[in-house]
VMD Tcl script that builds the backbone (N, CA, C; Angstrom):
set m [mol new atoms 213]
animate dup $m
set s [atomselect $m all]
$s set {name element resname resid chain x y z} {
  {N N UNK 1 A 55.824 96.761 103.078}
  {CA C UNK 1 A 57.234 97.096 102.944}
  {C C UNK 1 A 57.353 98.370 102.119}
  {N N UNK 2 A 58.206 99.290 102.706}
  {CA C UNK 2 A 58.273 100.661 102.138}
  {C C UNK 2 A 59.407 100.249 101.010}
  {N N UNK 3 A 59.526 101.209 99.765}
  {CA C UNK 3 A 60.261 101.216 98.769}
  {C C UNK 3 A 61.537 101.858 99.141}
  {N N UNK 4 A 61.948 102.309 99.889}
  {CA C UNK 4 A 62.695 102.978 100.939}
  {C C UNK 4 A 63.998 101.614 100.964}
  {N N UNK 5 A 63.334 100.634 101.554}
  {CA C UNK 5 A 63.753 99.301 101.977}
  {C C UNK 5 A 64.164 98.340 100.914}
  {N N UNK 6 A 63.506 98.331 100.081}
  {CA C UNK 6 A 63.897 97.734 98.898}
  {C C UNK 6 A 65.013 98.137 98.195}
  {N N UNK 7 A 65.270 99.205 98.456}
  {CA C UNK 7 A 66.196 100.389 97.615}
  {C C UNK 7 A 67.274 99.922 98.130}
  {N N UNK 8 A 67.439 100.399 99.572}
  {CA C UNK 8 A 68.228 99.514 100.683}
  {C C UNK 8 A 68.816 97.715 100.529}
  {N N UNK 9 A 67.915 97.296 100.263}
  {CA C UNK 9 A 68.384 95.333 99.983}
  {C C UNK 9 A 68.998 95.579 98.813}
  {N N UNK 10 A 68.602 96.054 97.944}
  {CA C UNK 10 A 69.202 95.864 96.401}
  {C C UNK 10 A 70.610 96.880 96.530}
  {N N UNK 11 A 70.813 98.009 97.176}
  {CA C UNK 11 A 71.884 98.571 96.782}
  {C C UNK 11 A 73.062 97.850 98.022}
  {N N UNK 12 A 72.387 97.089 99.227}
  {CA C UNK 12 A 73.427 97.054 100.253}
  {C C UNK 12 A 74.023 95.200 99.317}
  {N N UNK 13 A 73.133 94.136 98.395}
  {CA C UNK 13 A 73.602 93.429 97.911}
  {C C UNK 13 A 74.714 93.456 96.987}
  {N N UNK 14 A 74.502 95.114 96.606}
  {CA C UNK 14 A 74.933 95.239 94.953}
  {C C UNK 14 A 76.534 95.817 95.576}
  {N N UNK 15 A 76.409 96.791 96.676}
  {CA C UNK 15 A 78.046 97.099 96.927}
  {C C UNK 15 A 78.432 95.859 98.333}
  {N N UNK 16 A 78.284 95.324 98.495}
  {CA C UNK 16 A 78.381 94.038 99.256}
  {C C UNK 16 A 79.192 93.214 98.134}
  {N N UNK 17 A 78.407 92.500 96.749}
  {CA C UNK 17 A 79.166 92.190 95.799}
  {C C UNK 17 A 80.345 92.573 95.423}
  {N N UNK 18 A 80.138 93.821 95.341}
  {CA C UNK 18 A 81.259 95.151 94.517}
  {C C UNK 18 A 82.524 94.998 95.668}
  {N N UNK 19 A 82.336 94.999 96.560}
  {CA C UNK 19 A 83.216 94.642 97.709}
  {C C UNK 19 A 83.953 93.417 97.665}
  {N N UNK 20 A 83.678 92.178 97.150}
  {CA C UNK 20 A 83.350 91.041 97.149}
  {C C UNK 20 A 83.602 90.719 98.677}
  {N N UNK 21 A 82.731 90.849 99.410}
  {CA C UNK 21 A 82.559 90.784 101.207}
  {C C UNK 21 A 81.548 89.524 101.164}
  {N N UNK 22 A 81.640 88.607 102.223}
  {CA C UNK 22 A 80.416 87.616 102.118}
  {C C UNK 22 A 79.614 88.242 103.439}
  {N N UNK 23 A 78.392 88.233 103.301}
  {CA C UNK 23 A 77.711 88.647 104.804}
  {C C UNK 23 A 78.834 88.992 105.763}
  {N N UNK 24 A 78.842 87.294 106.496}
  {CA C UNK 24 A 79.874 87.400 107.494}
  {C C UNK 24 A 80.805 88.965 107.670}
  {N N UNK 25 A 81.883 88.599 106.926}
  {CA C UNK 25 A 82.531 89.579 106.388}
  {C C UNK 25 A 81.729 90.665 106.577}
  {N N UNK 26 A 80.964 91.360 105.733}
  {CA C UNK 26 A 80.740 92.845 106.555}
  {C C UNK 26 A 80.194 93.075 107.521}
  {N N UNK 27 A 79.233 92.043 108.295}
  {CA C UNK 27 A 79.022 92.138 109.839}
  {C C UNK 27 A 79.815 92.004 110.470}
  {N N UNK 28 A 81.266 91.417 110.218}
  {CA C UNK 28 A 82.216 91.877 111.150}
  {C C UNK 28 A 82.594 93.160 111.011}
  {N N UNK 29 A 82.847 93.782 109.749}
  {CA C UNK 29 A 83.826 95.077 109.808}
  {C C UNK 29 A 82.632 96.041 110.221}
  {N N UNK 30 A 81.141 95.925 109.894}
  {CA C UNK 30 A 80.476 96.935 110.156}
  {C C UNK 30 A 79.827 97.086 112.017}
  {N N UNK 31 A 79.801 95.902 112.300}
  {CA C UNK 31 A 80.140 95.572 113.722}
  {C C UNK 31 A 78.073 95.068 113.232}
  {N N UNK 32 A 77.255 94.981 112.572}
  {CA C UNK 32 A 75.727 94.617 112.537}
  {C C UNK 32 A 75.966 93.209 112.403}
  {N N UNK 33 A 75.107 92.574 112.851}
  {CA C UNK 33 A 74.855 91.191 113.468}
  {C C UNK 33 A 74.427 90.389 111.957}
  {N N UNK 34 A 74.964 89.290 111.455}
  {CA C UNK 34 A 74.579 88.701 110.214}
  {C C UNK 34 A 73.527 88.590 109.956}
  {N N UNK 35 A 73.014 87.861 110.652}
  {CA C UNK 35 A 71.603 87.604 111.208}
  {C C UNK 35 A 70.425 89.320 110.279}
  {N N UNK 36 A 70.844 89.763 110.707}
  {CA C UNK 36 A 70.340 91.179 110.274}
  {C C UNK 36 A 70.759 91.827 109.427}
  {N N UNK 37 A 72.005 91.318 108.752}
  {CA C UNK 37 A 71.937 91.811 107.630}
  {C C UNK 37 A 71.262 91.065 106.747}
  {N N UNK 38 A 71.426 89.801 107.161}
  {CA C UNK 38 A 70.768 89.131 106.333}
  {C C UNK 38 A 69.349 89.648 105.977}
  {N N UNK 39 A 68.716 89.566 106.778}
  {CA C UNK 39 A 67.163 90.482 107.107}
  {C C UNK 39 A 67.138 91.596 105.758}
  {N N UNK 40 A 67.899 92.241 106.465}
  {CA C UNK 40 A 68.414 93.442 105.844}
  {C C UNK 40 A 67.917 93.505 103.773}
  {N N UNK 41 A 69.150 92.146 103.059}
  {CA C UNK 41 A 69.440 92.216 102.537}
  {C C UNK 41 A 68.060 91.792 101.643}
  {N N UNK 42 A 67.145 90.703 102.250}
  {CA C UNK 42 A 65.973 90.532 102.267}
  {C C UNK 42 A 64.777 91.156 102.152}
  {N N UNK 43 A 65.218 92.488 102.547}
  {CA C UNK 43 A 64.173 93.335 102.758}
  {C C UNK 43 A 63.031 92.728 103.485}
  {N N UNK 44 A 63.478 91.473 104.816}
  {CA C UNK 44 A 62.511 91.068 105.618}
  {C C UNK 44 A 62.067 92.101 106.594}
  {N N UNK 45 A 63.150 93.239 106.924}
  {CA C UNK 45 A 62.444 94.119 108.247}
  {C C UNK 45 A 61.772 94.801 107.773}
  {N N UNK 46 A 60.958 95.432 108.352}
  {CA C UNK 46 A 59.725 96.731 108.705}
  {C C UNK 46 A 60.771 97.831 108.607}
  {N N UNK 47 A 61.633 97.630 109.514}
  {CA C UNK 47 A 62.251 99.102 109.311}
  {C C UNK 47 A 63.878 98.778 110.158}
  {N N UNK 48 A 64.495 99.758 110.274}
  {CA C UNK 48 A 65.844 99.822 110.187}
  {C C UNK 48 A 66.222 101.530 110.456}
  {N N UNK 49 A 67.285 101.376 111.369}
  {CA C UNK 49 A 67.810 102.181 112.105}
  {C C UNK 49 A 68.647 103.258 110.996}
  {N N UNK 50 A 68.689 104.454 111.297}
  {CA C UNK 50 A 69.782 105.185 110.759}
  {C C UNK 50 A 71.355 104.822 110.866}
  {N N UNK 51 A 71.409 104.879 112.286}
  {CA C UNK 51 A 72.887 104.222 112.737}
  {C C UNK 51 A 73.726 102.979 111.707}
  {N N UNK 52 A 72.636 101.759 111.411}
  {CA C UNK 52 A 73.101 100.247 111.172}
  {C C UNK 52 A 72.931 100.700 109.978}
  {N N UNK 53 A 72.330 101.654 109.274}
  {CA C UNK 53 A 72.406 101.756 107.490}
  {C C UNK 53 A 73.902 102.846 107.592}
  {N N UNK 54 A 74.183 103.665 108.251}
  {CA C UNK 54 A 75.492 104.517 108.394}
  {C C UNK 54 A 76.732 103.386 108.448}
  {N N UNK 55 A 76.506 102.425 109.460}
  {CA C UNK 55 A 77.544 101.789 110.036}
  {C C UNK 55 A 78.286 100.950 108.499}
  {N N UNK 56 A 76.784 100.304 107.953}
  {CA C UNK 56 A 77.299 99.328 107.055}
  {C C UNK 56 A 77.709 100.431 105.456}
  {N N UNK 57 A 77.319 101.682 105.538}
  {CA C UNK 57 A 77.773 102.544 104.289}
  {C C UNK 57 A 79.484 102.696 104.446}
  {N N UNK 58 A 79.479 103.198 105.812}
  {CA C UNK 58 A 80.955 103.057 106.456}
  {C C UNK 58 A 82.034 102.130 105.927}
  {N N UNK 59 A 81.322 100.777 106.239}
  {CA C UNK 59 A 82.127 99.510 106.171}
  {C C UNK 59 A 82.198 99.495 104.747}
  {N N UNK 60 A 81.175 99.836 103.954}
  {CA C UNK 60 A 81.080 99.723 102.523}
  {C C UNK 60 A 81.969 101.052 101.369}
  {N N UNK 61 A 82.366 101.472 102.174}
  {CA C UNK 61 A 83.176 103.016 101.577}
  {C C UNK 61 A 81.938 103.839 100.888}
  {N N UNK 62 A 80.580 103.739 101.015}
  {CA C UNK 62 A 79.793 104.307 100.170}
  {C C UNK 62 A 79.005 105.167 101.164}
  {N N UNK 63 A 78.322 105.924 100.684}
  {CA C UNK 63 A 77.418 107.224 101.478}
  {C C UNK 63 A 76.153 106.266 101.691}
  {N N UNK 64 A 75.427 107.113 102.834}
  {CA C UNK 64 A 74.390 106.681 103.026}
  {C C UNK 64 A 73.592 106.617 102.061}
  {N N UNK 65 A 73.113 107.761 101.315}
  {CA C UNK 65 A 72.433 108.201 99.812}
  {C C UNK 65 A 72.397 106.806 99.196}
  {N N UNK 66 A 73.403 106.748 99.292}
  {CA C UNK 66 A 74.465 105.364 98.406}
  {C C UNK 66 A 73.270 104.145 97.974}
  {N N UNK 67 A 73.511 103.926 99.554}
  {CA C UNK 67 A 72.738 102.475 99.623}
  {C C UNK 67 A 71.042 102.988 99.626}
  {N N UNK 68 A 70.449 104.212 100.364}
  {CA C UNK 68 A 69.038 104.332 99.764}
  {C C UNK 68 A 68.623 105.076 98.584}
  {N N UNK 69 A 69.753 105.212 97.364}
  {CA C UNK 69 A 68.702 106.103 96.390}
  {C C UNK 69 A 68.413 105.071 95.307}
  {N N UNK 70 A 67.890 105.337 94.731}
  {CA C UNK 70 A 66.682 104.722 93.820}
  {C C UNK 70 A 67.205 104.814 92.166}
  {N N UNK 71 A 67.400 103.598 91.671}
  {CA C UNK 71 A 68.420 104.104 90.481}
  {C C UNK 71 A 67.497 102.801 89.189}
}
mol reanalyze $m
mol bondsrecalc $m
mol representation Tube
mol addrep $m
């Protein structure tokens, strides 16, 4: 698992919270499948699309940067 990804689970949990959105909830507004965010949030995938990290920054009012920089 790249650190890339990790960066990703921890920041898409942390404005997910900040949102107070439950999964559900932002796989609907971001249109990504729960199922995968869940994954997601897990840092169970290998890897992950540009698009579905845009879609859910979108849904999240935050930049892409957002959810992968390293803090």
């Amino acid at each position: 698992m790249s650190d890339i990804l990790a960066y990703l689970a921890r920041n898409l949990k942390y404005y997910r919270a900040k949102s107070a959105l439950t999964q559900a909830e932002l796989a609907q507004k971001s249109g990504v499948n729960r199922s995968h965010l869940a994954s997601l949030e897990t840092d169970a995938l290998p890897n992950v699309s540009v698009k579905t990290v845009e879609k859910l920054a979108n849904a999240l009012g935050v930049t892409v940067f957002d959810l992968l920089k390293h803090e």
